[in-house]
Each structure stands twice: as structure tokens, then as C-alpha cells.
N, C-alpha and C positions, 0 to 999 in steps of 0.2 A: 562172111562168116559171123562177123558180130549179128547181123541181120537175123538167122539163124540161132543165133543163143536166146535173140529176145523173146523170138517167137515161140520156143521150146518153153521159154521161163512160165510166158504169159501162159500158154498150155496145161503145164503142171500146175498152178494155182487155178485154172479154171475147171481141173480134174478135181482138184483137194476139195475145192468149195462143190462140190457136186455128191461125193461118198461121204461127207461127214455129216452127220448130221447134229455136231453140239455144237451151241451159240457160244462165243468166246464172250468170256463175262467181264466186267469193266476189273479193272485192275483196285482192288483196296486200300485206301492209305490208312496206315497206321498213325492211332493217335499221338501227338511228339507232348500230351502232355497226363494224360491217361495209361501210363504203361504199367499198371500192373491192378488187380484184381481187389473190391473193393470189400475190405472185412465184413461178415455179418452186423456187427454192434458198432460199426463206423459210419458214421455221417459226413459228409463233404457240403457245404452249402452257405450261402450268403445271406447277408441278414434279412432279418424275418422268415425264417424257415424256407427260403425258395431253394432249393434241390440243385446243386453245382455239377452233382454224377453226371460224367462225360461230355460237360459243358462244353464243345470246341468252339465255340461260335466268342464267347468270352474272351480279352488278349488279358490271357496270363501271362507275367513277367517274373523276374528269376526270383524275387522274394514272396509274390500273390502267386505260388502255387502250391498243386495236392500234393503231397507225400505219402507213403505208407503208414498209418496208427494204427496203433492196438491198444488197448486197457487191460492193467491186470491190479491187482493190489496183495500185500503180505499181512498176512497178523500180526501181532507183538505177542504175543502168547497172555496177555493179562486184558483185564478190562480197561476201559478208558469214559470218563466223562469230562466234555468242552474239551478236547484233544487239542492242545496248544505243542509247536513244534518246534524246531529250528536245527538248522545242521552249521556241525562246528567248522575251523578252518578246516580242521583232519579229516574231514569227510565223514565225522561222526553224526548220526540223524538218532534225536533225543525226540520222548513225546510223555507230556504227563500222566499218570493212570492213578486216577483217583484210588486212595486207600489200600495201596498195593504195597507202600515202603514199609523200614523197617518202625514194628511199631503202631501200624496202621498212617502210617504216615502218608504222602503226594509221592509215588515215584516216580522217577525220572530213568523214563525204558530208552536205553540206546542200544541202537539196532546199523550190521555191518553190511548194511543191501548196496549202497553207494560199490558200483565196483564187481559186483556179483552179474557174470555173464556167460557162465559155462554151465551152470548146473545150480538150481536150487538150491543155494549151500548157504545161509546165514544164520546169525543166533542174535536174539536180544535179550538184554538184562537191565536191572534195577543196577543205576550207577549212585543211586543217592544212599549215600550209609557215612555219616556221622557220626561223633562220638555221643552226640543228642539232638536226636531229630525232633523235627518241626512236629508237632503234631497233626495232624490231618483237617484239611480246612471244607470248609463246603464249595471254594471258590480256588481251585488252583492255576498257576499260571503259568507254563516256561517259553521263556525267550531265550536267543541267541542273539548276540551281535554279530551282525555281518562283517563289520572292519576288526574288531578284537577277537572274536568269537567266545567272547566270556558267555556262558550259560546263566542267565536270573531264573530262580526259583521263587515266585510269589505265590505267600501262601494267605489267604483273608478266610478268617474266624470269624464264623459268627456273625460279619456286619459290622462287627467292634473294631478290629483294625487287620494292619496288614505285616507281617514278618517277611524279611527277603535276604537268600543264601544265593551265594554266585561262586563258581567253579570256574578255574583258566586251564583247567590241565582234563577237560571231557566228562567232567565228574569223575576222577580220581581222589581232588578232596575239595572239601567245601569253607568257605569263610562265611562269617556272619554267625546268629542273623542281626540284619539292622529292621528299626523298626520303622515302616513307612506310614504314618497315620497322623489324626487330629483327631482329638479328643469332642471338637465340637461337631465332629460327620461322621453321621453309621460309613461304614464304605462296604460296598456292593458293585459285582459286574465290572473288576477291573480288566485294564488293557496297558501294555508296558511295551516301551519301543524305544531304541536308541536314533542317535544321527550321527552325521559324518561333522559335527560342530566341536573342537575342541574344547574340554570345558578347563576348569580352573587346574582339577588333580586329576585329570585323564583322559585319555585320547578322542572320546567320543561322550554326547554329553545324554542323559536318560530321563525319560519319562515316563510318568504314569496317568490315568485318569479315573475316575472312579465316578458311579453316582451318590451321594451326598446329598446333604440337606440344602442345594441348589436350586433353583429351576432347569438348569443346566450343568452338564458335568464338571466335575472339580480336579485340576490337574497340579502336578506337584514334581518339580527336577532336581536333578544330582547332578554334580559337580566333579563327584569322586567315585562315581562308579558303582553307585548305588549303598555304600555305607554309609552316609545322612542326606536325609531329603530334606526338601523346603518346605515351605507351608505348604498348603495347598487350595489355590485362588482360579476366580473364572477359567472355564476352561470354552470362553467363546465371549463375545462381547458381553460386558457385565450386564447390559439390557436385556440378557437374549435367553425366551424361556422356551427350549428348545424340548426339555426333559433330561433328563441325566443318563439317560442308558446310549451309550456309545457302543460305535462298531470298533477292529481295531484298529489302534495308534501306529501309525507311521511314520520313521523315520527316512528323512532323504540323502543325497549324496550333499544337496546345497546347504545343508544345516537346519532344516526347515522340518516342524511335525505337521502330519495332518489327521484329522479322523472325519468320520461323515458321520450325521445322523440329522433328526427330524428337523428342520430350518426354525429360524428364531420366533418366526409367527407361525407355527404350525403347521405350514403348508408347504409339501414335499419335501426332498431330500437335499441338505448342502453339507461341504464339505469346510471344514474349519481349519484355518490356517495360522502357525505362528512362524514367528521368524526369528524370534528372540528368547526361546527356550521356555513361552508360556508366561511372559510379562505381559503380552497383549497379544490375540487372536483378532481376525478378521473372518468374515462370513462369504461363503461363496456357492450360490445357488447352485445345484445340476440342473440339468432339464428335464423334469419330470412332469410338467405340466401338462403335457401330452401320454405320457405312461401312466400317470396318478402313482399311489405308495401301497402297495398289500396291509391289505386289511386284517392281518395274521397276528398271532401273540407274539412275534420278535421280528413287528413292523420297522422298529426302529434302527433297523440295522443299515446303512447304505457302506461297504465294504472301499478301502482304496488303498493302493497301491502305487508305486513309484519304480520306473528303470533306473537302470543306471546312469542317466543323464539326467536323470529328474525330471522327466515328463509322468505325470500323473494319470491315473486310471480307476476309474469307481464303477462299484458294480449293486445294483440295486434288484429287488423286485416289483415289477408294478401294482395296480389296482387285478390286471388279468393273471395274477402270479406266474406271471412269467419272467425271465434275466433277461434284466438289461444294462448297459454297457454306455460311458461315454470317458472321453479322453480331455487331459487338457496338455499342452505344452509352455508355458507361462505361468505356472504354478498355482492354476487353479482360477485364473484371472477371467480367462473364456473357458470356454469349452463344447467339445464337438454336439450333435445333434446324438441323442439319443439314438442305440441300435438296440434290437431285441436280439438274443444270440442262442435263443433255445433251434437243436436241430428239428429235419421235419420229421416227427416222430407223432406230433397229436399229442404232447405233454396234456395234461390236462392241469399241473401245477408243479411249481417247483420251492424250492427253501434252501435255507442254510446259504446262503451266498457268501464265497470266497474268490479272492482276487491276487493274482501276483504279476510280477512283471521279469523279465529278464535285462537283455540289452535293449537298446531303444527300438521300437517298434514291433515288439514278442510281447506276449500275455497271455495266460492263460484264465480261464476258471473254473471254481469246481462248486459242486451242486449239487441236491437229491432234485429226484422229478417224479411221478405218478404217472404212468402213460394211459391214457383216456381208452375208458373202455376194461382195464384189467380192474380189480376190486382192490385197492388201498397193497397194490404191491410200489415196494420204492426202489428204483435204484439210483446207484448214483455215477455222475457225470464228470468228464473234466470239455474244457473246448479251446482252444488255442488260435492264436493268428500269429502269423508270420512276418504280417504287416499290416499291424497296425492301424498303420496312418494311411492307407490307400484308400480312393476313395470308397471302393466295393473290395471289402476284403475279405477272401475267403476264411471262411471257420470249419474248421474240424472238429469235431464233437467224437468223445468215445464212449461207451457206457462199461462201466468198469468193473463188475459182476455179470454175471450171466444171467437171462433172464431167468432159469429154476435156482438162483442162488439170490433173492433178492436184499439188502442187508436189512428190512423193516415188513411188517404187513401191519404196522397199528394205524388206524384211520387217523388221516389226516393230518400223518407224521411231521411232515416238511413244513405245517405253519405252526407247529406247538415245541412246548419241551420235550425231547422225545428221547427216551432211552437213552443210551450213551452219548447222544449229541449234544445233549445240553442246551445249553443260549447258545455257542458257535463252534463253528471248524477250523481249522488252520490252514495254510499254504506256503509251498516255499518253492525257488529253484536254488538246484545245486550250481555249484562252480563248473559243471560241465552242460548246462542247461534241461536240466531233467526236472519236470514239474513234480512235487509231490505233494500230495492233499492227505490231511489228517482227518480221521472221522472210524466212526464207532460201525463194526459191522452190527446190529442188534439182535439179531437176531440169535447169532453164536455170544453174544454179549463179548467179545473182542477187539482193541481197539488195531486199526488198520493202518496200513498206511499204502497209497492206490497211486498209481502213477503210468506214464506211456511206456509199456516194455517195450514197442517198437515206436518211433517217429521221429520228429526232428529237433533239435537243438533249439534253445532260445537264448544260447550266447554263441557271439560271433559276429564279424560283419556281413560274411557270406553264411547260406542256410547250410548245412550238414545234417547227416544222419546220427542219432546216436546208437551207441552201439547197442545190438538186441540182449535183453534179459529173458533169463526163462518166465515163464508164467507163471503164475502166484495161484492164487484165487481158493477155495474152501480147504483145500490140501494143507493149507500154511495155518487153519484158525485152530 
């Protein structure tokens, strides 16, 4: 009987394979790291532009992978020039807008987007109103403390000197001003940051830097929270004729400021370090000997950043203007090999370099670029990593206007002072790892603020999503 079933079996498949006539086609596997569909204005790719889109051959691992981005950005409803940012503990996200306060004064726009995930729904306002405002400087500045979240308003007049009003309650009300200057230095092009260094009268100790009648910039700290400063002496080894125009000052969690800009002999980009609140600085090359420095009108800028662990991050542009990227973990002691981190898009140039960092091994940047081939249209950029410190680590790049929305079309926007950009942009993460970059849409002459409405966290030890935002973009200017 068995004999009988086999030979029936073997029969019916020797009939099947005889009336069909479709090839059975190999079975497809589904990508386990490709699963979902890659946006028009999103980039996936490894450094130097090599194209990552549906890489399987690559072993991504649980921090070196794609996620879902997207780019959107919100206006502030007022103008903005050199957009300096910071968001308070409260989730309040502050931006300066030149000439907007009461008075014609610097205001200070805070805006309630931290949080906005159901529906287009936020407003922002002028928080700065005084019983006597500052009056309106050609150089305004606002910072945030990340440990206090006291907000500094620096306001520099003229070149002649510098007034500074700081707010603990969101800008609900303001103290000061105190006066931050020296009588013997113009001061221009400041930059103000705190750290996690106890000082004498408060929690967290403050700096500033400025160009001056230096070869090199001239830096100056508080003690007490920015109500009297100290003189203001070398801001780099007293030998060192680097130039005075600074990118911005950084404060870290180990006590420690840094900033970058043009190295003590001229040649390429270092980043400058103290450890003692600006009693002595120390010099510490990047590697740009192979990048070279843009040959632009705000060459001088090499941009750094610090996690939460204190591992450091600088972001430069080359001789090809193009962004590039290296790390240190030592505090600036080594540091990695240069990476170039523009995506493959055929940039033809980029500017404005900003830099931020989250927990250890997250980073973002953000940028304008010119895509090669269009006529002097600009848009602008953010790019992220997940990890850092791997050795080939994926970057995502988003473009964060649409291509018929561009925020500039004046030639050769990205290496000049340009419209509401100014000399720089700003950057921050929030408390829930959501990057946000400051900058001027210019074209609506509105100051912006652009960020990932969908992608991933840069705080955590594991990667997460965060939560989606509605899209922003010309409906908001």
C-alpha cells in the first residue's frame, strides 16, 4: 500500500511540472535593516559622500544604523541677525532678533515648539521688557546655561564695550546690566559660554571672548554669574598670533572652555583650551593639513562642541568648502582623522558651520550648501551620527527647506556676511535629544529655527525614536 502512495505522489508532481507553465521564483529576503522608504531630501551615507541607500553588504550594528529623518523648520515671526540660541530647563527655546525689543532694542523671541506634536500649534514672543532696555547693539548675543539655565543677554555697542542682563525665571524679569569691557580694547565678534566649574558666587563659572587690540582673542570670567567680570587677558598662549575673530566658546561638563580658530602660526585650524577659567590656554592643532582652511570671509571660524562626557567635536570648512568633522576624547590632546560629512548631493559649497553634541557618541551639524549646477540657490542642512566613534559611521543628512523654498539666492551667500546670517548660527540639543539650529530664513527675512520633525534621539544609552512633529516650513514664516 505504501508502495502505491509513493508512486501516486511521484505521478502528481510529474503531472504538475508538466501543465504549468510559471518558473517558481526564488524566495526574497527582506532587508532587517532597510525597512522603510527613504525621504526625498534625506541622505543616508558614509564619509566622503559614498551613498549608504540599502547598503546590506555593510554589518550595521544597534548604534551604526539608518533610521527614519526628515527636516522641517518654524519661523519666529520677527527678523533675526547672528541668531544665537539656547533652551532653558523649562523647555523654553529663546533666539535673539536684532532690533525687535522694546525701544528698538535685541530681543529675546521664546518660542513653545519643545513639545508640539499633534498639530501645528505654537507661538513666540519678545520676553525681554524691562523697566530700561538695553539699547540696541550691532552685536547681540543670547546664551543659556545648560546646568542653571540662567539666560545671558550680551549686548556690544559700537566696538566700545559690552552690557550684560541675565534672567532665572525665562525672561519673566531681567537683572543687571553689568558692564563687561576694558577701556584699553575695541571689543567685536563676542562669544559667551559657561561650565560645569564651580566658581566663587555660583554654581557654574562664565566666559566671554572677544576680538581686541590682540593678535589673538581676549577673554574675560565671572565668578558670580556674570555681575562683574575680570580683566580681560590672552585668550590662547600669550605668543600666539592667531587673529582675534573666534568661533563659539564652549563650555564643558569637566570644567574646561574651548573655542577653535586660526592656529598660532597661521596655518590651519586649532582648538584652544583652558582648564583654569582663562589663567592660561593651551594650543591644540586639528587636522586639517590635508583639508586645508576656506578661503571665505569667515575663514576663521573652526566651530566645537562637547557631550556630556566631555568628549569634544569641531567642525570646520576646508580649502574645497566643503564640512568637515574630527573628534577628540582626551580633551583635545589627540584627535581623530579628519572626515568630510557633506551628503552625496554634488554640494558645490557650503558655510556657516555649526556644531553640537548630545550624550557620548551623538552629534549633529548644521550648514547652508549650494548644490552644483543650480544658480546661487541655498539651502540649509542638519547631518547627525548615532555613533560617533565607529569606525565608518553612518551620517544622515537632511535638507531642511524644500527645494522651491530656498532660504537665500544671493551669490555666494555661504562664504560672506549674508542677510540675516550674519558672522554665525547657533545650535543646541534639547533634554529629550532633538537637534535644533538657529538661522535666518532670508529670503522671507525671518528668523527660523529648523530641526528633525522625525528621527532619532541623541540622548540615551540605547537609540530611540522621537516623537513626530508636524511640519513646519513656509506656512510658519
Amino acid at each position: 500500500m505504501r508502495a502505491i502512495l509513493v508512486t501516486l505522489m511521484m505521478l502528481s508532481i510529474s503531472l504538475a511540472g508538466c501543465i504549468s507553465n510559471e518558473e517558481i521564483e526564488p524566495i526574497q529576503e527582506e532587508s532587517l535593516v532597510w525597512t522603510f522608504e527613504r525621504p526625498e531630501l534625506t541622505w543616508y551615507h558614509f564619509p566622503d559622500a559614498i551613498d549608504a541607500w540599502g547598503n546590506d553588504t555593510f554589518q550595521f550594528d544597534d548604534r551604526n544604523m539608518p533610521y527614519p529623518a526628515t527636516g522641517t523648520y518654524y519661523g519666529i515671526g520677527m527678523s533675526t541677525f547672528e541668531p544665537t540660541m539656547g533652551i532653558t530647563q523649562t523647555d523654553t527655546m529663546v533666539m535673539s532678533s536684532y532690533g525687535n525689543g522694546p525701544g528698538g532694542s535685541t530681543a529675546v523671541i521664546s518660542c513653545d515648539l519643545i513639545g508640539m506634536h499633534d498639530s501645528l500649534d505654537y507661538s513666540c514672543e519678545n520676553v525681554y521688557d524691562p523697566l530700561l532696555p538695553i539699547v540696541n547693539s550691532n552685536d547681540p548675543y543670547i546664551y543659556v546655561d545648560p546646568w542653571t539655565g540662567r539666560i545671558m543677554k550680551f549686548d556690544m555697542h559700537a566696538l566700545l564695550g559690552m552690557t550684560v542682563e541675565w534672567s532665572d525665571d525665562d525672561g519673566a524679569s531681567w537683572d543687571g546690566p553689568s558692564v563687561a569691557t576694558q577701556i584699553y580694547s575695541v571689543q567685536d565678534h563676542q562669544t559667551i559660554a559657561s561650565s560645569n566649574m564651580p566658581a566663587l558666587l555660583h554654581p557654574t563659572t562664565w566666559m566671554f571672548c572677544i576680538n581686541g587690540n590682540a593678535p589673538h582673542p581676549l577673554c574675560s570670567s565671572s565668578q558670580d554669574g556674570g555681575a562683574t567680570w575680570g580683566p580681560e587677558t590672552s585668550g590662547a598662549p600669550v605668543t600666539c598670533s592667531s587673529g582675534g575673530l573666534s568661533a563659539h566658546l564652549v563650555g564643558s561638563i569637566d570644567g574646561n572652555f574651548y573655542r577653535g580658530n586660526k592656529g598660532c602660526t597661521g596655518e590651519g585650524y586649532s582648538v584652544f583650551r583652558t582648564t583654569n577659567a582663562g589663567v592660561s590656554w593651551t594650543e591644540h592643532p586639528l587636522p586639517t593639513s590635508e583639508t586645508g582652511t576656506a578661503d571665505t570671509w569667515n575663514a576663521e571660524e573652526a566651530q566645537v562642541e562637547v557631550d556630556s562626557e566631555g568628549n569634544i567635536h569641531a567642525m570646520w570648512m576646508g580649502l574645497d568648502d566643503m564640512p568637515y568633522w574630527s573628534y577628540s576624547r582626551d580633551q583635545g590632546d589627540t584627535w581623530s582623522n579628519a572626515t568630510m560629512i557633506a551628503p552625496p548631493i554634488n554640494l558645490s559649497g557650503t558655510g556657516f558651520p555649526v556644531v553640537v553634541a548630545g550624550d557620548s557618541g551623538t552629534v549633529a551639524f548644521g550648514y547652508v550648501g549650494e548644490t552644483e549646477g543650480e544658480d546661487e540657490i541655498w539651502n540649509a542642512y542638519l547631518t547627525y551620527a548615532t555613533d560617533a566613534f565607529n569606525e565608518t559611521p553612518l551620517l544622515t543628512t537632511v535638507q531642511l527647506n524644500d527645494n522651491e523654498d530656498p532660504i537665500d539666492t544671493t551669490e555666494d551667500c555661504g562664504y560672506n556676511r549674508c542677510g540675516g546670517l550674519g558672522d554665525f548660527l547657533d545650535i543646541r540639543v534639547d533634554a529629550y535629544g532633538r537637534t535644533w539650529f538657529s538661522l535666518s530664513h532670508n529670503i522671507a527675512d525671518i528668523g527660523i529655527f529648523a530641526t528633525f520633525d522625525t528621527g532619532p534621539s541623541l540622548r540615551g544609552e540605547s537609540i530611540t525614536m522621537l516623537t513626530p512633529m508636524p511640519a513646519g516650513g513656509p506656512q510658519t514664516l
